[in-house]
N, C-alpha and C positions, 0 to 999 in steps of 0.2 A: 038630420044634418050630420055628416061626418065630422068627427070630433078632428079639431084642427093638427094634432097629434099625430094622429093616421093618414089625413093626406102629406104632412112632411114626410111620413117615413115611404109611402107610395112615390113621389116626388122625389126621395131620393133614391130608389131603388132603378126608376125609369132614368135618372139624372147619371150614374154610373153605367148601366147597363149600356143604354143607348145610344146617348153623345159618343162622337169618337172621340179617341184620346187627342187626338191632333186640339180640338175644340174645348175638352177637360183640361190640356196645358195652359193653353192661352188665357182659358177664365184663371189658372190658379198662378201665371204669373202675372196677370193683368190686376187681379184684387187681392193677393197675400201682399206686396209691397205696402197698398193700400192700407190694409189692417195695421200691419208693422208701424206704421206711421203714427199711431195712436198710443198714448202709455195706461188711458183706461179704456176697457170693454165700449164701456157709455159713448165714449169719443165718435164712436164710427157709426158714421152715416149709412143705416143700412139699406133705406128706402133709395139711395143713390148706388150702392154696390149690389141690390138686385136690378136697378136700374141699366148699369154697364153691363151682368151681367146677360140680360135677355139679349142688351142689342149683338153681344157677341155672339150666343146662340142665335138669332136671329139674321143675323148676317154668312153664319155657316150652314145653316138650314135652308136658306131661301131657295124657294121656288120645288122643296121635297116636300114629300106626304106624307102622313105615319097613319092614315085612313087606311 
């Protein structure tokens, strides 16, 4: 099993590379408000701001391939 470590840092390398920046703005004005909103770390809901983000990658992605 890949140590979970390594797939974050793969995930982020595909996450920067690949997304267009058009799709990288939108996730980081959609969820940095979001963060801000919180005065501890603990506060924020992450299982919900990876939540938002797929459906925005997922709505700019639809119907493409990376097969």
């Amino acid at each position: 099993m890949t140590p979970i470590d390594v797939e974050h840092r793969i995930a982020t390398y595909f996450f920067h590379r690949y997304l267009p920046e058009k799709v990288l703005i939108e996730l980081e004005s959609t969820l940095l408000p979001l963060c801000l909103m919180v005065e501890e770390e603990g506060e924020i809901d992450k299982d919900e701001l990876v939540k938002i983000a797929l459906d925005i990658i997922e709505h700019h992605l639809e119907g493409k391939d990376f097969k």
